[in-house]
C-alpha positions in Angstrom: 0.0 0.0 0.0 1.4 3.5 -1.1 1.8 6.2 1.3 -0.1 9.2 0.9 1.0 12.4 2.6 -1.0 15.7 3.4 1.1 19.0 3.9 -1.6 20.8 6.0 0.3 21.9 8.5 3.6 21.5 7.6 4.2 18.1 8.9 3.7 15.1 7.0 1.5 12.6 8.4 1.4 9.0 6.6 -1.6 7.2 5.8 -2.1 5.3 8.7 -2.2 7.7 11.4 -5.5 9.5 9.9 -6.5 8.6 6.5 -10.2 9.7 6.8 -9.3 12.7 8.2 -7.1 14.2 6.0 -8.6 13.0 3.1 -11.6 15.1 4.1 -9.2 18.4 4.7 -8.2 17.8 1.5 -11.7 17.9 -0.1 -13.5 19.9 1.9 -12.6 22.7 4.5 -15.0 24.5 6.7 -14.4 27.6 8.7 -16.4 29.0 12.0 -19.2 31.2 11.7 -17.6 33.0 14.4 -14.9 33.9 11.6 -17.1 35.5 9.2 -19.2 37.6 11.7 -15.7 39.3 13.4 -14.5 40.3 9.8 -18.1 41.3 9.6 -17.7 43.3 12.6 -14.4 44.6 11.1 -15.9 45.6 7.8 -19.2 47.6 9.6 -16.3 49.4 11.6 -14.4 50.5 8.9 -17.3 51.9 6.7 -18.4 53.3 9.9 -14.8 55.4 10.1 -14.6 56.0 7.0 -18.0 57.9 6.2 -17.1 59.6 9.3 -13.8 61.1 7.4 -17.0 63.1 5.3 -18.7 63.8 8.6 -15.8 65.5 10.6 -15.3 67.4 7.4 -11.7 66.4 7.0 -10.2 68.1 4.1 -7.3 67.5 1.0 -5.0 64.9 1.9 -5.4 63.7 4.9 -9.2 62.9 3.6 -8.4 61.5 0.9 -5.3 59.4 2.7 -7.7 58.2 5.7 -10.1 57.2 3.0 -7.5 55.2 1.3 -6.4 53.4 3.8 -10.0 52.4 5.0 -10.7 51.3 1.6 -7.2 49.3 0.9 -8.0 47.3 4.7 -11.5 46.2 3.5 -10.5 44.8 0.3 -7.7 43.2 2.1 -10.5 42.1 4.4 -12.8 40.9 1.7 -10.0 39.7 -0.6 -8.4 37.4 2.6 -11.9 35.9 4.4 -14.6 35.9 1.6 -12.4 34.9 -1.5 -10.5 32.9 1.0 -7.6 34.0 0.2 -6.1 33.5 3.5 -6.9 29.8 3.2 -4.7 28.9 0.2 -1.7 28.2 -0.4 1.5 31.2 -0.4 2.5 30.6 -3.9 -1.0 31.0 -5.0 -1.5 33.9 -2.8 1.7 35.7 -3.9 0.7 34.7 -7.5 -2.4 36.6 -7.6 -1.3 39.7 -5.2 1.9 40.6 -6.4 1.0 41.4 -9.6 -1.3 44.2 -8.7 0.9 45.4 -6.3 3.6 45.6 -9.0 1.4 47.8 -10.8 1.3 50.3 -8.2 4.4 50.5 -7.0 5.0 51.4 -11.1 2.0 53.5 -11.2 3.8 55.3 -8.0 7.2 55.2 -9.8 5.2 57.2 -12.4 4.1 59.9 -10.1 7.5 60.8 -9.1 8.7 61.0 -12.2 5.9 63.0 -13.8 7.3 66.2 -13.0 10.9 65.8 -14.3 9.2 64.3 -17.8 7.0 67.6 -17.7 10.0 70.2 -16.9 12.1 68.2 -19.7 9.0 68.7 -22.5 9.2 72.1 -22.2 13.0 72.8 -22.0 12.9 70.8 -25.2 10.3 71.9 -26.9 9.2 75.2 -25.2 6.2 76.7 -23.5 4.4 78.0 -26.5 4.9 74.9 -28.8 
């Protein structure tokens, strides 16, 4: 008889120690309610603070900043509980973040340079055209 291994939590266990059991982690995984309702909880908070950035009438960029950052930790939220992100394995994980994350850090690479490219345009070809 072979041995089958499960990598659940690091350790390999053989066959015989708990085949049923791992072959059902392997199929099917469940997670507490409890789970769900606290990133629940989590999520009601943050949309609470962040239409309170529009109440207390905060203005430019602390606004939009706080904002930002309320939105960003929801869809990390969302992305890591709902989509079960948080379940899965790193190298999927890192697969499917770090591309978008890629893109910002270029997007943000682009912001800093957007004023050298725009001073360079018109030293070389002038303010009029």
């Amino acid at each position: 008889m072979a041995e089958a291994t499960a990598h659940d939590s690091g350790q390999p266990h053989s066959a015989h120690e708990a085949p049923a059991t791992t072959a059902h982690a392997e199929v099917h995984q469940e997670h507490p309610i409890r789970l769900y309702l606290i990133v629940w909880g989590w999520l009601f908070i943050l949309s609470a603070c962040s239409y309170y950035v529009d109440y207390a009438g905060f203005e430019g960029y602390l606004r939009w900043t706080l904002i930002l950052i309320f939105m960003v930790l929801k869809a990390g939220l969302i992305v890591a509980v709902f989509m079960h992100m948080a379940f899965e394995r790193p190298a999927l994980s890192y697969a499917i973040l770090l591309p978008p994350v890629a893109v910002l850090v270029f997007v943000a690479l682009m912001v800093f340079e957007a004023d050298y490219t725009a001073l360079m345009r018109l030293n070389f070809f002038g303010a009029g055209g």
